[in-house]
One Martini backbone bead per residue (centre of mass of N, CA, C, O) as a GRO file, in nm:
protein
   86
    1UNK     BB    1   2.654  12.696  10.624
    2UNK     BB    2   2.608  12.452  10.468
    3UNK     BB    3   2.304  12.212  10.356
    4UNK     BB    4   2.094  12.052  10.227
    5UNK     BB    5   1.841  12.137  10.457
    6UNK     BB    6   1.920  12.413  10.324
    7UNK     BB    7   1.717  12.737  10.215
    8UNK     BB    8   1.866  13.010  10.110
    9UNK     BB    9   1.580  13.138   9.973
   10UNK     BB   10   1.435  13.102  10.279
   11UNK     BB   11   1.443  13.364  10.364
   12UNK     BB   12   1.753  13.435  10.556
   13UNK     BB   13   1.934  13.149  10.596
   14UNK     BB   14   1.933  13.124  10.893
   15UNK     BB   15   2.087  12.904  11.129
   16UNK     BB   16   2.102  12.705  11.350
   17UNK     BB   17   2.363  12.513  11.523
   18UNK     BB   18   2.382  12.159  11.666
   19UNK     BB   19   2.610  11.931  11.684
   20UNK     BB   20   2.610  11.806  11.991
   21UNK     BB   21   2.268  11.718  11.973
   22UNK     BB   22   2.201  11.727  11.619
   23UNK     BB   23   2.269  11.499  11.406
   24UNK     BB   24   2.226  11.685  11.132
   25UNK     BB   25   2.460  11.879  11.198
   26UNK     BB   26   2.691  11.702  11.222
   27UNK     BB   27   2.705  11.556  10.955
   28UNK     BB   28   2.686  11.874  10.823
   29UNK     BB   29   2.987  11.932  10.890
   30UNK     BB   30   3.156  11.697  10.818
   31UNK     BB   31   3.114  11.715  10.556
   32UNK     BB   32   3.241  12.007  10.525
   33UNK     BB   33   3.534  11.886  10.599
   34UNK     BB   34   3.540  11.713  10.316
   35UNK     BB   35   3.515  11.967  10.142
   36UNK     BB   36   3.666  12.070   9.841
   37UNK     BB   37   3.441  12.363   9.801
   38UNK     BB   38   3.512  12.600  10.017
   39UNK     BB   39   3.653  12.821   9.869
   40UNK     BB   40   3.394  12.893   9.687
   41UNK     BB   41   3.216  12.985   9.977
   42UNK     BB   42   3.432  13.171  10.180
   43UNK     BB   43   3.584  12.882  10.320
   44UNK     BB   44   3.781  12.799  10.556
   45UNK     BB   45   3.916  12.478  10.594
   46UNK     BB   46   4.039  12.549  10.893
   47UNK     BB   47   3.781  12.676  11.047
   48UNK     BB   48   3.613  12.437  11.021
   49UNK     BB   49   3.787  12.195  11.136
   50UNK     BB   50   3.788  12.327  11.405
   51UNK     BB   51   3.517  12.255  11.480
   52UNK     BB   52   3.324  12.192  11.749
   53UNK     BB   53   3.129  12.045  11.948
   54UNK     BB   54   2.878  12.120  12.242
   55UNK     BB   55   2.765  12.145  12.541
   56UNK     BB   56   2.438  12.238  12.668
   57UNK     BB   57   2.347  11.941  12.755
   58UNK     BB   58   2.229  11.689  13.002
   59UNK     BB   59   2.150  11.334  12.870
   60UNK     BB   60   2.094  11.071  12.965
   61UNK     BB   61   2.296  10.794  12.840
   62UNK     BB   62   2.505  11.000  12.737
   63UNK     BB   63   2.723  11.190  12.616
   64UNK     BB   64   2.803  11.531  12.555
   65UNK     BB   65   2.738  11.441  12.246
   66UNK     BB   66   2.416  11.284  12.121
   67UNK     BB   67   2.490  11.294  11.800
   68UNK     BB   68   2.771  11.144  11.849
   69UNK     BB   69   2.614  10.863  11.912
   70UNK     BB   70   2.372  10.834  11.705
   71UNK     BB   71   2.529  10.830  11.421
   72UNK     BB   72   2.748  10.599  11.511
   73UNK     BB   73   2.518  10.377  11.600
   74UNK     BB   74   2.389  10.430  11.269
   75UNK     BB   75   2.635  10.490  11.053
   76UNK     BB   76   2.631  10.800  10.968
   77UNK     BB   77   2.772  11.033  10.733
   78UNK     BB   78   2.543  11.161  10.552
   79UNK     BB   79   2.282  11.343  10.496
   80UNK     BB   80   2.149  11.122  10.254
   81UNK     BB   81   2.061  10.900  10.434
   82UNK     BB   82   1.803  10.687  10.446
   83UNK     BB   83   1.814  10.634  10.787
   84UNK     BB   84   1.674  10.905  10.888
   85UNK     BB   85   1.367  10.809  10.821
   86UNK     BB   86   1.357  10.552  11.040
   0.00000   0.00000   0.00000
């Protein structure tokens, strides 16, 4: 799936993605959620919408998704936001 962050000329383009506990990956999932152009891409949005993140490891103050507490934290909705950077 793609993502800004994601360069598919490099290398072969394969990325694993942890939305459950990566901030970066839960973000660019969600936006590809509300993408109207998944059809363009070979991409069903029934199959996209339906991923959900999943708990890999147990975080200590975190709830079992730390990228979704990370995220909503600090108000961050789109990939491209500047405050990733802060």
């Amino acid at each position: 799936m793609p993502a800004s962050f994601v360069d598919p000329g490099n290398a072969t383009g394969v990325v694993m993605s942890v939305p459950g506990h990566a901030p970066y990956d839960y973000v660019a999932l969600e936006n590809l959620k509300r993408d109207a152009s998944l059809r363009g891409l070979g991409l069903r949005s029934s199959e996209v919408k339906a991923i959900k993140p999943i708990s890999l490891i147990d975080v200590s103050s975190y709830s079992d998704w730390p990228a979704v507490d990370e995220v909503k934290k600090k108000g961050i909705s789109e990939q491209n936001d500047p405050r990733w950077r802060r």
